[in-house]
C-alpha positions as CSV (number, residue, x, y, z in Angstrom):
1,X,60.0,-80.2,17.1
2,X,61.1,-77.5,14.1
3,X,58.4,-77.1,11.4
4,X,59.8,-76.4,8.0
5,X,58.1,-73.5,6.3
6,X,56.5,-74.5,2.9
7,X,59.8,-72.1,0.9
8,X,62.3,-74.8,3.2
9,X,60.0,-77.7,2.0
10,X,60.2,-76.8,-1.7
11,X,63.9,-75.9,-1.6
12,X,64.6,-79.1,0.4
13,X,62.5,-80.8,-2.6
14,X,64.2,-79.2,-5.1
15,X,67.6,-79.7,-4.0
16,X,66.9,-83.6,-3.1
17,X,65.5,-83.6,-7.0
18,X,68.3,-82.5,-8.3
19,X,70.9,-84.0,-6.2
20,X,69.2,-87.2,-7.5
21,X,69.4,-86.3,-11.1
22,X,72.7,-85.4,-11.3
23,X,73.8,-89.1,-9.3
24,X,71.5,-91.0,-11.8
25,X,73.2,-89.3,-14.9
26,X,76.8,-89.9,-13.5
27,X,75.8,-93.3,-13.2
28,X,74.4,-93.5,-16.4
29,X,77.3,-91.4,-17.7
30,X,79.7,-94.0,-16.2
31,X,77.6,-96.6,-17.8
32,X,78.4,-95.4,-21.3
33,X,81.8,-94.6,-20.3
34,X,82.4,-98.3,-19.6
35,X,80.4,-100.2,-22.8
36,X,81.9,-97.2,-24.8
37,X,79.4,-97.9,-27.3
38,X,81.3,-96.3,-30.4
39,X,85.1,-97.1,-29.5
40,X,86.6,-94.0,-28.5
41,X,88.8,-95.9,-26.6
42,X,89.9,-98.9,-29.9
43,X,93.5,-98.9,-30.7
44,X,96.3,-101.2,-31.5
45,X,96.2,-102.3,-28.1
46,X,92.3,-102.5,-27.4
47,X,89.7,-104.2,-30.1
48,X,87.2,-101.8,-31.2
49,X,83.9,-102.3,-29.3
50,X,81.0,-104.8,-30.9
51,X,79.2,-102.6,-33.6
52,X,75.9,-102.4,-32.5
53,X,74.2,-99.8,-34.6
54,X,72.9,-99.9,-38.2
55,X,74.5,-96.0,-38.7
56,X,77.6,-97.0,-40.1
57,X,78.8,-93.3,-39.7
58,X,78.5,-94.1,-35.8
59,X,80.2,-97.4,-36.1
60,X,83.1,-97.3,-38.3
61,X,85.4,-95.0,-37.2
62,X,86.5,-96.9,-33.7
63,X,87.1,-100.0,-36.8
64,X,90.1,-97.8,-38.3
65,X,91.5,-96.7,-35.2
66,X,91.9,-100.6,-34.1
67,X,95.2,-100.8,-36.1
68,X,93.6,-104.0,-37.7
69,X,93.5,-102.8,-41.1
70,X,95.8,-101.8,-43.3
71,X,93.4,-101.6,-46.1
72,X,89.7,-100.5,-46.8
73,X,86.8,-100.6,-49.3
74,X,84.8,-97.8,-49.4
75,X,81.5,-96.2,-51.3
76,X,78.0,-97.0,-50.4
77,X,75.7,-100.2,-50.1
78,X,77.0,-100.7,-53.9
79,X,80.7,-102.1,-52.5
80,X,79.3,-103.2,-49.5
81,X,79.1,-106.8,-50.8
82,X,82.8,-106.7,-51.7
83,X,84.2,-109.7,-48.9
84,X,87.2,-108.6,-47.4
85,X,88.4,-112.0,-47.3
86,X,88.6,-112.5,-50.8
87,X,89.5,-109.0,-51.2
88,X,93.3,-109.9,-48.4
89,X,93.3,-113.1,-51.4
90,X,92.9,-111.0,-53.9
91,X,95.4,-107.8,-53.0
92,X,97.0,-108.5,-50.3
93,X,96.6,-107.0,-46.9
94,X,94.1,-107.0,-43.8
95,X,90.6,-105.6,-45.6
96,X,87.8,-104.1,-44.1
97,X,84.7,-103.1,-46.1
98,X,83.6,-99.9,-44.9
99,X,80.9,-99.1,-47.2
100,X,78.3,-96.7,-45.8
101,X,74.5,-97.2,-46.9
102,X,73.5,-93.8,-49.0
103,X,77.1,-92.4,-48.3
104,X,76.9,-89.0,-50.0
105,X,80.5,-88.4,-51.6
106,X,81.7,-86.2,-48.8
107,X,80.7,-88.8,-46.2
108,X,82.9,-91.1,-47.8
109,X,86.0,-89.0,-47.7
110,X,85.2,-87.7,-43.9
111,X,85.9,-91.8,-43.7
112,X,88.9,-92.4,-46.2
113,X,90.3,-89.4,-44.6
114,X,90.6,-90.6,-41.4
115,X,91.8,-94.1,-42.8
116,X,94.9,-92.2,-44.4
117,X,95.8,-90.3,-41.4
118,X,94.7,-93.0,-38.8
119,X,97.1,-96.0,-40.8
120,X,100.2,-94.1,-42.9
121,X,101.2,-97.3,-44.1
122,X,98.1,-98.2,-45.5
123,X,98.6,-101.1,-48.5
124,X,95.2,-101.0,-50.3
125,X,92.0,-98.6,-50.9
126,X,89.3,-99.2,-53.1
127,X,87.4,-96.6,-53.6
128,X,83.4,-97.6,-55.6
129,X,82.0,-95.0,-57.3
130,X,78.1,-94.7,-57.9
131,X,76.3,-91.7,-60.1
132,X,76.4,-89.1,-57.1
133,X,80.4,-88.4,-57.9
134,X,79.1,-87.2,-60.9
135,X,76.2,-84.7,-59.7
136,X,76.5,-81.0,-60.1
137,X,74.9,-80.4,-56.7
138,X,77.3,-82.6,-55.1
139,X,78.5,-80.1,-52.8
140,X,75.0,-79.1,-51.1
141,X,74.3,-82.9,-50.8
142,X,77.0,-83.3,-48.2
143,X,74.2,-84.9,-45.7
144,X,71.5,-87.4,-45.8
145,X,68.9,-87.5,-42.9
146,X,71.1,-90.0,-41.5
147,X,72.5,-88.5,-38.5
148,X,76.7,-87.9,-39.0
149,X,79.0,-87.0,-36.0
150,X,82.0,-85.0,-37.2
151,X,83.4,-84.9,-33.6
152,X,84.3,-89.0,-34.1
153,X,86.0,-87.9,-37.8
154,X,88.6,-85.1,-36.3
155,X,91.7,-85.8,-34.3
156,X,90.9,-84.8,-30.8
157,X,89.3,-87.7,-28.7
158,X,88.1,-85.1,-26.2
159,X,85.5,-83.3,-27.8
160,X,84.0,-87.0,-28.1
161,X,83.2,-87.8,-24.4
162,X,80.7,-85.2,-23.7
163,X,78.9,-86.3,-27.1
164,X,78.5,-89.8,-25.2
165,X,75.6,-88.7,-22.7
166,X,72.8,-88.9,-25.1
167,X,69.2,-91.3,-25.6
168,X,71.3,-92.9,-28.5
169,X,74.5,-93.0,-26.6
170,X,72.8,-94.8,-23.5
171,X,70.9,-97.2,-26.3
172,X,73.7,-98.7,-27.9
173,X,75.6,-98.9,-24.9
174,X,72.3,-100.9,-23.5
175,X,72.9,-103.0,-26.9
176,X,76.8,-103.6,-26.6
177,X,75.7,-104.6,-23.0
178,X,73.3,-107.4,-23.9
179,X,75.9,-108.5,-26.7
180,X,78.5,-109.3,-24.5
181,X,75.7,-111.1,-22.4
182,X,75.2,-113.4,-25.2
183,X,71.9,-111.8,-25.2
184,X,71.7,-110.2,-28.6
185,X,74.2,-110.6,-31.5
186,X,76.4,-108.1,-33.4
187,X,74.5,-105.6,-36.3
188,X,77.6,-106.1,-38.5
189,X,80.6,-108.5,-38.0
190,X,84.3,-106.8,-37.2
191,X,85.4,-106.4,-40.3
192,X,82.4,-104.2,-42.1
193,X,81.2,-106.8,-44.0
194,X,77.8,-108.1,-44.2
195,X,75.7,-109.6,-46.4
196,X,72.6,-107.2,-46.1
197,X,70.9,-108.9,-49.4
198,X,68.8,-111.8,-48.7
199,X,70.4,-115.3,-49.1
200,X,70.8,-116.1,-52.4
201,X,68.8,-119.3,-51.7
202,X,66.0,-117.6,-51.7
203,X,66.6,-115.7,-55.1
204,X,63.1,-115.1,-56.4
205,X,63.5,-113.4,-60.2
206,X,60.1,-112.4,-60.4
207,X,60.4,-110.3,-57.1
208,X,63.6,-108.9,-58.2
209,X,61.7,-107.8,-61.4
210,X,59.0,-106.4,-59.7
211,X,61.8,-104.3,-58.0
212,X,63.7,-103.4,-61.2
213,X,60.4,-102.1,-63.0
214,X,59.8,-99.9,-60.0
215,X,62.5,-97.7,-62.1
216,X,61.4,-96.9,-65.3
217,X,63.8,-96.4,-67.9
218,X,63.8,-93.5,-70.1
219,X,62.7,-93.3,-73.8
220,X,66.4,-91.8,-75.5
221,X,65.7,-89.0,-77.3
222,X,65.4,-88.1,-81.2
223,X,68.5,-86.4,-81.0
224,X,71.2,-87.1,-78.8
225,X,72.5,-84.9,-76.4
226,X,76.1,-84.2,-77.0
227,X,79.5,-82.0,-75.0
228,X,82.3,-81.7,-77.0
229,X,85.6,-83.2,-75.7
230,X,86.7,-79.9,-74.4
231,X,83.4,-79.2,-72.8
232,X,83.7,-82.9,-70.9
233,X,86.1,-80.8,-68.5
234,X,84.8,-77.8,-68.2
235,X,81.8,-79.5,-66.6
236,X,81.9,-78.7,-62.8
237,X,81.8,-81.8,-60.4
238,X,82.0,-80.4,-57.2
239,X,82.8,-83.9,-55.4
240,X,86.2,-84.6,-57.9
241,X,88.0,-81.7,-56.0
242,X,87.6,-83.6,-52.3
243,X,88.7,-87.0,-54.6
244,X,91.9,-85.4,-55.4
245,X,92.7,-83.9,-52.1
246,X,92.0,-87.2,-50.7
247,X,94.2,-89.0,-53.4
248,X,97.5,-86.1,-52.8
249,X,97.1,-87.7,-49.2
250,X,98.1,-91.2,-49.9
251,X,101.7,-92.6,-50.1
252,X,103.3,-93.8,-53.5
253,X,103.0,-97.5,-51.7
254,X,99.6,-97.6,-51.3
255,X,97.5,-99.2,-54.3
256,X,94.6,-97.2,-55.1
257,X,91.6,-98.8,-57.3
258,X,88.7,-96.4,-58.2
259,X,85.4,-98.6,-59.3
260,X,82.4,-97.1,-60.7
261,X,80.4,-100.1,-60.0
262,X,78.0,-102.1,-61.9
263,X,74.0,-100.9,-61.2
264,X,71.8,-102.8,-63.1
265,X,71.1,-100.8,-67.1
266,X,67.6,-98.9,-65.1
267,X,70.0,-97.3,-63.3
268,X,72.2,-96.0,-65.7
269,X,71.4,-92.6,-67.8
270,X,69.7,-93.6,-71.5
271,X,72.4,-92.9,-74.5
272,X,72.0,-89.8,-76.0
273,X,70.3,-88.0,-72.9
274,X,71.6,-84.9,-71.1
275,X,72.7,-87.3,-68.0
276,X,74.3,-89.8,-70.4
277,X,76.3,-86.9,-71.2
278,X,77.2,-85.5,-67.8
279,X,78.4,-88.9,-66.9
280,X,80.1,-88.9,-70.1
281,X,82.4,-86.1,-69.2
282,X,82.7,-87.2,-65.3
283,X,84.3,-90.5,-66.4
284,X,86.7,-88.3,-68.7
285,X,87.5,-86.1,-65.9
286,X,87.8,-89.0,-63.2
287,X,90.3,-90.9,-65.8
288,X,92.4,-87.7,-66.4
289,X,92.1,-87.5,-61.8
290,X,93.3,-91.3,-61.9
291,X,96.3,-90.5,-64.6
292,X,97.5,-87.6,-62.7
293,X,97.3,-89.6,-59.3
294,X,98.6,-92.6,-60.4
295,X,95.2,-94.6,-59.8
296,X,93.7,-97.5,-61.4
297,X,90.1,-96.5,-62.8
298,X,87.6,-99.5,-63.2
299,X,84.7,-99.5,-64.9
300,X,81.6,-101.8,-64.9
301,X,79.4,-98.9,-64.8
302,X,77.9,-99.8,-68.8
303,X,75.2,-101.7,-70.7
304,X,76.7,-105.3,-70.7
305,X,75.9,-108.8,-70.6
306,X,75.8,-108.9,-66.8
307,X,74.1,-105.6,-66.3
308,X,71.2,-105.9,-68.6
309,X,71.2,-109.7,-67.3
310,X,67.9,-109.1,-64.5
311,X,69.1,-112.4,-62.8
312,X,72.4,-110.7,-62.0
313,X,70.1,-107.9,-59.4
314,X,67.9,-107.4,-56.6
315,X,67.1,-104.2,-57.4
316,X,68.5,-101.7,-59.7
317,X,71.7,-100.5,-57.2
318,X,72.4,-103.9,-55.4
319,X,73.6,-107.2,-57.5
320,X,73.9,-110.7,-56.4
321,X,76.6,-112.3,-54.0
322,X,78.5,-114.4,-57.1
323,X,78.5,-110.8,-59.3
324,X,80.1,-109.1,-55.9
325,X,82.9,-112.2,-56.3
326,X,83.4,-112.3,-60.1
327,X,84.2,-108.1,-59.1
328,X,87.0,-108.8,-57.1
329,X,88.6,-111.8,-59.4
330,X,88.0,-108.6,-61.7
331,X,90.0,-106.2,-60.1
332,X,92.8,-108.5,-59.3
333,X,92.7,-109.3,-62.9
334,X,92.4,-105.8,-64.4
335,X,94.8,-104.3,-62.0
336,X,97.5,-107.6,-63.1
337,X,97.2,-106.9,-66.9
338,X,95.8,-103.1,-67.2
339,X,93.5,-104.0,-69.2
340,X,89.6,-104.3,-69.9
341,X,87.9,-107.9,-69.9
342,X,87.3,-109.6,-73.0
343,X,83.8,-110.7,-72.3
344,X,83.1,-107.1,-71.5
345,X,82.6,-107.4,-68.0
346,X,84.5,-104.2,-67.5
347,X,86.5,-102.0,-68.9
348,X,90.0,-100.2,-67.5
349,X,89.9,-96.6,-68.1
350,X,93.2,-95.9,-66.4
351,X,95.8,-98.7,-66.1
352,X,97.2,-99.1,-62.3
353,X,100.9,-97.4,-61.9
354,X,103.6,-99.9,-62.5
C-alpha cells in the first residue's frame, strides 16, 4: 500500500480544488451563455431576451439590435412615459421608448448612436431634452454611479462574451431563467415602456405636494441677470457638440423631433437668475443646432398653465400619465402645422423640415 507524502496530498488537494472550480465555472459560464441574459445574441432573426434588470444601460441595447424598431424615444425618466403605441399612431413606425433613468447626455447618445448605425433606415427619433443639455460641466458628468458597459455600445460582439461571467451576469441570467418559468415576470415590457409612476388611481395631490415642496423655488433676484444675444452663443455647452455629431449621422428620411420636456415650474431656473440665463442661451443655441440640421425643436420646458398646474405632477421631473398623452397629440400636432399651441401648452422653436 503507497503512502502519499503530505507535499502529494496537498498538490493532489490542490489540483482536485481547482479542477473543480474551473468545471463549476464552465458550467456556470455555459449557463449564462444559454439565458444570454443581455441579448448578445437578438437580431432580426432572434427576439431579444426578457429584460430582466432595472439598468436600462444593460438592457437596451440587445432591444435595437432585434430589428423591431425602426424608431426610438430617448432622454431620461422625463420621456419615459411617452407610449410607443400612441407614439406608431401618432408618427408612424414601430416605437420603442428607450428612456434611461438619470441618463447623463452622453449616455444617451452612446444609445442613439447605436440606434443609427444598428437600423440605417430608421423613420423616427425623438430625442427629450431635460436641464443637463444645458450644463457647463456636461462633459465631466459623462457617468452616474449607475454602472454603464461600453463593450455592449461598440460594434464587435466579441469583446462581450468574456464580460458575461460575472455575479451580475449569473444574476440576471438566474432572473431570465425563472421568467421563462413563469416564475417571475419581466422588469420592463419589450418595447421600453413602462409606466414606473404609480397608477393614476391612486393620485393623491397632497403627497404629490409634499414631493413638489421638497424643491424650493428660488426668490428672483432685484436685478435680473442678463447675456446679450451674441453672448447666448458664445456660452460653452459641452453636450451640444455630441448632439450635432449624433444629428450629421441620420439620413434626410428620418424625422427628428428634439423636446425639452415639461418639469413642473420648481424645476425650472427663476426669471432673471444666472441659470434662467444659461438656459436662455442653450435654447438659442439648440434652435440654431435644430435649423442647421433640419430638426423640429419643441418646447414645453416654460411657466404655463399645465406646468404651474401641481395636479399635472408627481414630483417636480415626472408628470401624470394624461400630460405624457396630451405630449404626443402635441408633437403630432406641432410637427403637422409648425407651429406653437394656442393654449400655450408648447411652443415650436424650430419648425420640422418640409
Amino acid at each position: 500500500m503507497t503512502v502519499l507524502s503530505h507535499d502529494s496530498l496537498w498538490r493532489r488537494f490542490v489540483w482536485c480544488f481547482a479542477g473543480t472550480a474551473l468545471v463549476l465555472a464552465g458550467v456556470l459560464y455555459a449557463f449564462v451563455l444559454v439565458m444570454d441574459p443581455y441579448g448578445l445574441q437578438a437580431s432580426a432573426s432572434r427576439p431579444p431576451t426578457p429584460i430582466m434588470d432595472v439598468n436600462q444601460r444593460f438592457m437596451y441595447p440587445q432591444l435595437i439590435r432585434s430589428g423591431r424598431f425602426d424608431s426610438a424615444v430617448f432622454g431620461t425618466s422625463t420621456v419615459r412615459l411617452l407610449d410607443p403605441k400612441q407614439l406608431n399612431a401618432a408618427f408612424g413606425g414601430r416605437f420603442a421608448n428607450l428612456g434611461m433613468n438619470a441618463a447623463t447626455p452622453w449616455e444617451q447618445m452612446q444609445l442613439a448612436s447605436l440606434f443609427l448605425r444598428s437600423v440605417p433606415e430608421s423613420k423616427n427619433l425623438i430625442l427629450g431634452l431635460d436641464r443637463t443639455w444645458c450644463e457647463e460641466d456636461a462633459d465631466k458628468k459623462k457617468l452616474t454611479f449607475r454602472a454603464f458597459p461600453p463593450w455592449l455600445y461598440d460594434d464587435s460582439r466579441l469583446n462581450d462574451y468574456p464580460e458575461l461571467l460575472s455575479l451580475t451576469g449569473l444574476e440576471i441570467a438566474g432572473r431570465v431563467l425563472l421568467h421563462r418559468l413563469g416564475s417571475m415576470p419581466e422588469r420592463i415590457p419589450a418595447d421600453g415602456y413602462e409606466v414606473f409612476v404609480p397608477d393614476d388611481a391612486t393620485y393623491d395631490l397632497e403627497r404629490a405636494r409634499f414631493h413638489l415642496n421638497q424643491w424650493q423655488l428660488p426668490v428672483a433676484p432685484k436685478k435680473a441677470f442678463r447675456i446679450s444675444p451674441d453672448g447666448q452663443r458664445k456660452v460653452v455647452f459641452p453636450a451640444l457638440p455630441w448632439l450635432q455629431e449624433l444629428l450629421s449621422q441620420v439620413p434626410a428620411s428620418t424625422t427628428v423631433t428634439l423636446v425639452f420636456t415639461p418639469n413642473h415650474i420648481r424645476a425650472q431656473a427663476v426669471p432673471g437668475t444666472r441659470d434662467a440665463a444659461i438656459e436662455a442661451a442653450c435654447k438659442t443655441q439648440l434652435t440654431d443646432l435644430a435649423k442647421e440640421k433640419g430638426a423640429a425643436l419643441i418646447d414645453f420646458r416654460f411657466r404655463s398653465s399645465v406646468t404651474e398646474n401641481d395636479a399635472n405632477y408627481w414630483d417636480p421631473l415626472h408628470y401624470r400619465i394624461g400630460i405624457a398623452h396630451r405630449i404626443v397629440e402635441s408633437l403630432k400636432d406641432a410637427r403637422a402645422t409648425g407651429k406653437g399651441d394656442a393654449a400655450g401648452f408648447y411652443k415650436v422653436l424650430n419648425p420640422p423640415r418640409p
